[in-house]
Each structure stands twice: as structure tokens, then as C-alpha cells.
C-alpha positions in Angstrom: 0.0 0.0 0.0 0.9 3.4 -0.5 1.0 6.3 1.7 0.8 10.1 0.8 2.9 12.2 2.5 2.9 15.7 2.5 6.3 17.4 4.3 6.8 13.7 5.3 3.8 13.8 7.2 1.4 11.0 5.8 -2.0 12.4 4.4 -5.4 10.9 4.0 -6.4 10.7 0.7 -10.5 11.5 0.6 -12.2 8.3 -0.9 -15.8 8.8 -3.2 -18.1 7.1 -1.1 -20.8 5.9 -3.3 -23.4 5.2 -0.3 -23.5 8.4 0.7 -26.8 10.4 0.5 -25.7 12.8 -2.0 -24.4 10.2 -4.0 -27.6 8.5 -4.3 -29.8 11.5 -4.6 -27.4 12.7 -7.9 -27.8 8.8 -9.2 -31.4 9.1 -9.1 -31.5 12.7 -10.6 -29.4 10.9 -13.4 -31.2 8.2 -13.6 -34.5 10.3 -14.0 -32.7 12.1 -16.8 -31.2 9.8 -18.7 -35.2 7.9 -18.6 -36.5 11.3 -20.3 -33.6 11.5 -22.8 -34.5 8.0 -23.6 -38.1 9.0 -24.4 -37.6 12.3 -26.2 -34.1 12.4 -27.5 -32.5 16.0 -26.2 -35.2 16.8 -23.5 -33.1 16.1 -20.7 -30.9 18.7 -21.7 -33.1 21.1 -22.8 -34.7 21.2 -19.2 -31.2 21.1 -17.5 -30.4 24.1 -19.1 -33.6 25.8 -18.8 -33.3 25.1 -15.0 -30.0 26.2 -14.9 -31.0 29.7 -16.4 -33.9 30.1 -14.0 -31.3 29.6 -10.8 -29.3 32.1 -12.4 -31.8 34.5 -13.1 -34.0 34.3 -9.5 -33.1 31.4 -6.9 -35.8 32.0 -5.3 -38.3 31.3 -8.8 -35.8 28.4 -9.1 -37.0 26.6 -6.2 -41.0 27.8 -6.6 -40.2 25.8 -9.5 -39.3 22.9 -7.7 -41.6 22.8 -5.2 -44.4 23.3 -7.5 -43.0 20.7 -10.2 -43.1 18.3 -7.6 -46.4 19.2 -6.1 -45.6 20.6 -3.2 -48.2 24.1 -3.4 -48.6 24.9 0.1 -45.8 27.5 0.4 -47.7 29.0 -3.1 -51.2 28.7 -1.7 -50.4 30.5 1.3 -51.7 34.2 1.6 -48.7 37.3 0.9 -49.6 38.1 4.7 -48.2 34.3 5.9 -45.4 34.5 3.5 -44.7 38.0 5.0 -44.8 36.7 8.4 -42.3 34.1 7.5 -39.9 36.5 6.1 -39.9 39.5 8.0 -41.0 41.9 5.2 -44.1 43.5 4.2 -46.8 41.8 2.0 -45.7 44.2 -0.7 -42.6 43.3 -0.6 -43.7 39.8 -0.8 -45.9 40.4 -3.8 -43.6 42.4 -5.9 -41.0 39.0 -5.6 -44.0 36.7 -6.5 -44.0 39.3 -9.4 -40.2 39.1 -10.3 -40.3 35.1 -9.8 -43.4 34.6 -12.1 -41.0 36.6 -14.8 -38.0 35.0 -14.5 -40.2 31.3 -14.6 -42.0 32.8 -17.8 -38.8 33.7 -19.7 -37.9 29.8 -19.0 -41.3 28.1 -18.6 -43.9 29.9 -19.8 -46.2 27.1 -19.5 -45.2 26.7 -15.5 -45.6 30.5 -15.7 -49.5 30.2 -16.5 -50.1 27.6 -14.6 -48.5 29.1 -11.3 -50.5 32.1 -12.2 -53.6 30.2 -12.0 -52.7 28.4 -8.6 -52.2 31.7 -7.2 -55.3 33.2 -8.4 -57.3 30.7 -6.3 -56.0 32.1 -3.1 -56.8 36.0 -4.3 -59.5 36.0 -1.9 -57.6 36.0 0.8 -55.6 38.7 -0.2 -58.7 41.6 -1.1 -59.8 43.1 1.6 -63.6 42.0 2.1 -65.9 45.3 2.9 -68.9 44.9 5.7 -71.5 44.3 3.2 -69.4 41.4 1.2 -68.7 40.2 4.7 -72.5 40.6 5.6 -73.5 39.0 2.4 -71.1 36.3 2.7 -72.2 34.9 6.4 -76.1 35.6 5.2 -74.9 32.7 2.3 -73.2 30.1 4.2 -75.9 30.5 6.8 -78.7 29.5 4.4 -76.3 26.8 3.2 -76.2 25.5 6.3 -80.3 25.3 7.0 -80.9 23.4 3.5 -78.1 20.9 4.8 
């Protein structure tokens, strides 16, 4: 066997270790691309490097990207006021990012763009501020829904 030495001071060399959880996370992601390559010759790469523009252009759109690719919508479903909370800014602040995020994605994925659009437009409700009378007429409806139940 031979040792490294360094100053004649013997040095561990730092082994690949193939079992490791990053190891076999990257494998899979591999494994996953080389699958859609094999389907659609070229598409593997063509969505590597669309991803790879996206996490230049926002990280933060990168990973709404993710999460919603792999249907996890609960951070995008939740109101700019939670989200806000979370991050110690205003809901402004938060909505002018959701803003800059949906551009970056459209730019890459225009169809992710839309349809992220669309996801968040189901929660708008949350976000207007509901007058007396909309509130009035609101309870008055889920009242009478409740006496025909």
C-alpha cells in the first residue's frame, strides 16, 4: 500500500463514497434524466439548461419551480400576509417578488408560468380586503347553506 505524505507527514487521501446520501440523490436525478432523454431524444438537456438559467436568473423562482414541479403548493397557496410573516417583510414586498419570480419562470417556462398564475389566483380571496357588506352577504350565504343541509 501506498501512503501520501505531505512534508513527510502521511495524508489521507478523501475516498468517493458511493453510499453516501448525496451520492444516491445525484444517481437518481441521473437516472430520472437519462429515462427522459431515452423518451424524447434532447429533452433532458433542454430542461437542464432551462433550469440552470432560471437559478441564475432568481433562486428564489428556481425553487418555486421545484416545489411546484413536484407538487408541493402549500408555500404558493399560502396568503402574501403568511409568507410575509415568514420573512420578515411586508406583503408588498412579498408580492412584488412573487412578481419578479413569475417573470424569470415565464422567460424559461412559460407554461409553469401560467399555470403558477392560475394556482395563485385561487387564493386572491384572501388577499382583497372584504368590505362589511361582502362580509355581511357572505355569512347571510353560508348560513342559508347551512339550514338546507
Amino acid at each position: 500500500m501506498v501512503t501520501y505524505t505531505l512534508n513527510q507527514v502521511p495524508v489521507a487521501r478523501t475516498k468517493y463514497d458511493g453510499a453516501s446520501d448525496e451520492a444516491k440523490l445525484m444517481a437518481e436525478v441521473f437516472e430520472r434524466l437519462l429515462e427522459m432523454d431515452e423518451a424524447k431524444h434532447g429533452s433532458a438537456g433542454a430542461l437542464v439548461r432551462r433550469l440552470a438559467t432560471l437559478a441564475d436568473l432568481s433562486p428564489h423562482a428556481y425553487i418555486i419551480a421545484l416545489q411546484f414541479g413536484c407538487g408541493n403548493t402549500g408555500a404558493l397557496l399560502a396568503s402574501y400576509e403568511q409568507q410575509a410573516a415568514n420573512r420578515g417583510c411586508t406583503r408588498q414586498a412579498v408580492h412584488w417578488q412573487w412578481q419578479q419570480d413569475i417573470k424569470a419562470i415565464g422567460l424559461c417556462f412559460p407554461e409553469l408560468a401560467e399555470l403558477l398564475k392560475g394556482y395563485r389566483e385561487s387564493v386572491r380571496h384572501k388577499e382583497d380586503a372584504m368590505s362589511a357588506a361582502d362580509g355581511l352577504r357572505q355569512a347571510m350565504e353560508g348560513g342559508n347553506d347551512a339550514d338546507t343541509i
